[in-house]
N, C-alpha and C positions, 0 to 999 in steps of 0.2 A: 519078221519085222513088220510094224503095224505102222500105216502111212493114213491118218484119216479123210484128206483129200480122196485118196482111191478106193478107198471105200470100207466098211467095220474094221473093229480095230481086232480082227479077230483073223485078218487077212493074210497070211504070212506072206510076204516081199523078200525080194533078194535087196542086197545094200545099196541098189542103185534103186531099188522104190519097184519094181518090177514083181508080177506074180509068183509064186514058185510055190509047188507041192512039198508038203509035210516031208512025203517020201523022199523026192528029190535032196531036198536041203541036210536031213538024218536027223536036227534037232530044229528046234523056232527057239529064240532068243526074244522077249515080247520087249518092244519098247514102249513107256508110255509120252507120246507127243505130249500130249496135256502139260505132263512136269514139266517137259525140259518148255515149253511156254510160259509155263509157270515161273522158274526159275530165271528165263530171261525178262520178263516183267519185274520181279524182284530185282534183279541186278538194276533195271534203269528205273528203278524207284529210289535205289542209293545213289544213282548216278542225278538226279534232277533234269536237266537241261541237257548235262554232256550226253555226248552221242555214244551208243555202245552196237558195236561189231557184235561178229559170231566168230568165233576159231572154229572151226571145223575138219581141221585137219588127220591124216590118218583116219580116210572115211568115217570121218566125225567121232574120231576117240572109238572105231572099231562097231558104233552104234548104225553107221550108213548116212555119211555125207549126204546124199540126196535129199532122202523127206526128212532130216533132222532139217536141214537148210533151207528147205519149201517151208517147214514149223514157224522155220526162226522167220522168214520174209512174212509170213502170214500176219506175225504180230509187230509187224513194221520195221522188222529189219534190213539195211539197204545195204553193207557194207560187211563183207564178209574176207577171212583168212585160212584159206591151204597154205601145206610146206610145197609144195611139188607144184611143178607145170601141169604136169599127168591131172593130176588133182584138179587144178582151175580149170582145165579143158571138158573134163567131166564135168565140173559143179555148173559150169557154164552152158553149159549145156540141157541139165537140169534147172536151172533157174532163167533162163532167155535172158534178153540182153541189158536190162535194167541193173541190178546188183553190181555195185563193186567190187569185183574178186580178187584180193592181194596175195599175192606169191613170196611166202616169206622167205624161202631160200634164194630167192632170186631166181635167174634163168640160167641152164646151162649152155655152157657158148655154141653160139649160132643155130639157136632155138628164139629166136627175139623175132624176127618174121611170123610164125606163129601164135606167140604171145599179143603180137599187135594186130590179126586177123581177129584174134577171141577177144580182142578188147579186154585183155587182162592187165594189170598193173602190179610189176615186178616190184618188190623191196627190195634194194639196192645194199647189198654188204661190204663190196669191195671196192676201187676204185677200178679194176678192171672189168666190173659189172656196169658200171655209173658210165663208163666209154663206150663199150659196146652195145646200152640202150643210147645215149646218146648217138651214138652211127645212125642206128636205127629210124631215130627221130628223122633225122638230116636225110635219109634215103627216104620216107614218109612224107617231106616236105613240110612238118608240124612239128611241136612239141609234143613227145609221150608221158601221160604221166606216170610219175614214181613216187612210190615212200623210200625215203630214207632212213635206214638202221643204225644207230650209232652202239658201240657196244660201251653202256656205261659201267660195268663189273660185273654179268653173269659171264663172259667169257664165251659165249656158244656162237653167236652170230652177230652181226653191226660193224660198223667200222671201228678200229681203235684209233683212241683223240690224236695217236700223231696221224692216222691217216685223214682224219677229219681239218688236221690244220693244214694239212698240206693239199685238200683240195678247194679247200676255203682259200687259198692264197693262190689259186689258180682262176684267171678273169672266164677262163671258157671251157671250166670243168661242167657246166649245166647247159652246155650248148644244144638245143634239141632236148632238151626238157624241162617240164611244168612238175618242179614238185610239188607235191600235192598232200606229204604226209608227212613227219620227224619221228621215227618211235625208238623208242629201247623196250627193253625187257627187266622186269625185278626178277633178282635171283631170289630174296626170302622173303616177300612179299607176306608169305603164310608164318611169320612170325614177325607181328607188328612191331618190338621193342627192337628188333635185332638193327646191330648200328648200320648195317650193307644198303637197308633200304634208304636214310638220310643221304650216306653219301653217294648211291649210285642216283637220286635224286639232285643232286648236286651238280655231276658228273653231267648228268643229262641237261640241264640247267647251260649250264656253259658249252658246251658241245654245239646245241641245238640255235644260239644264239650266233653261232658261226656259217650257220647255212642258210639259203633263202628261207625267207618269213613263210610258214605255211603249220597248216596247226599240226598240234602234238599229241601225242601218244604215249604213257608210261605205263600205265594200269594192264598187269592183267588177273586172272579170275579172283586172285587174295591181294591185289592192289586198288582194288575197288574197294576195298573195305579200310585202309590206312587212311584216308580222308580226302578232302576234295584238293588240296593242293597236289595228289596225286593225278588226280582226273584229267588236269589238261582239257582236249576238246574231245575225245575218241577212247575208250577205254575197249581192249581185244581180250574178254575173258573164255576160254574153252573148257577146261575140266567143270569149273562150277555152273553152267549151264546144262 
């Protein structure tokens, strides 16, 4: 795996950006940095103004989280997405303490000490996630920031709207924290006409209006392309990078 920072691109890396012999490794999988820069310039060329993430998750789609991630900061990205803890503690590691690194699964319990050592910032799915970083906070003596996941119809992860109404009708469900993000996920994003995408736009629309004021989030890699009322302020595309 070729990292141009560390030197030709002819270098073979292990996934964390480290050297490693032909023989060792059995095959090289060559990646070209270039593109995938390429391809994130493109994407914030559609975006104008909004701000676009990196998804980098599952060692960056199996390509190596590290210098896929060092590529993407290179061309001014600040804000980045793992699934896993595991994940952010490594990519943090690799990127020093600047980048924002979100935890899309959220944290598993009593892993939030941790999370707040690495300056990572948990997405929040359940309301037993939103409590236990909240604790956290209040043991920190600060607010921690978080994004919050609503789930507007992919079904995979965010809160569902009755969980979302019923923390919205709670005065001290954000106690000990600064959100700082609102997102959901398009399930068919990659088929512009299909109706899922208006109404889970919709969905998120009303959801999002129920929780502290903080920007949004709906786009990802084929919801960039549905148009700017998509865009919000943050668009998190992974596969099309």
């Amino acid at each position: 795996m070729s990292n141009a920072a560390k030197g030709s691109l002819s270098e073979p890396l292990d996934t964390a950006g480290e050297p490693v012999s032909e023989a060792a490794a059995g095959a090289i999988l060559t990646i070209d940095l270039g593109a995938i820069r390429e391809n994130y310039r493109r994407l914030k060329a559609q975006l104008g103004s909004v701000r676009c993430a990196g998804v980098v998750k599952a060692d960056g789609y199996g390509l190596g989280a590290a210098p896929v991630a060092r590529a993407l900061a290179e061309e001014g990205c600040r804000i980045f997405f793992v699934a896993l803890l595991a994940e952010g503690l490594t990519l943090r590691k690799a990127l020093g303490p600047q980048p924002v690194v979100h935890v899309l699964n959220g944290l598993p319990p009593g892993s939030e000490a941790e999370a707040v050592a690495a300056d990572l910032v948990p997405v929040i799915n359940s309301a037993g996630q939103l409590k236990a970083w909240g604790e956290a906070g209040r043991q920190a003596g600060r607010k921690l920031p978080a994004a919050i996941q609503v789930d507007s119809g992919m079904s995979r992860l965010g809160m569902a709207p009755a969980e979302v109404e019923a923390i919205a009708a709670d005065p001290h469900a954000f106690d000990g924290i600064a959100v700082t993000l609102v997102m959901s996920h398009l399930a068919c994003a990659d088929e512009p006409e299909h109706p899922a995408n208006e109404r889970q736009w919709l969905v998120f629309e009303r959801l999002r209006k129920m929780l502290p004021a903080a920007p949004a989030s709906l786009a990802n890699s084929s919801g960039i392309f549905l148009g700017p009322e998509y865009h919000y302020d943050l668009a998190a595309p992974g596969g099309a990078l």
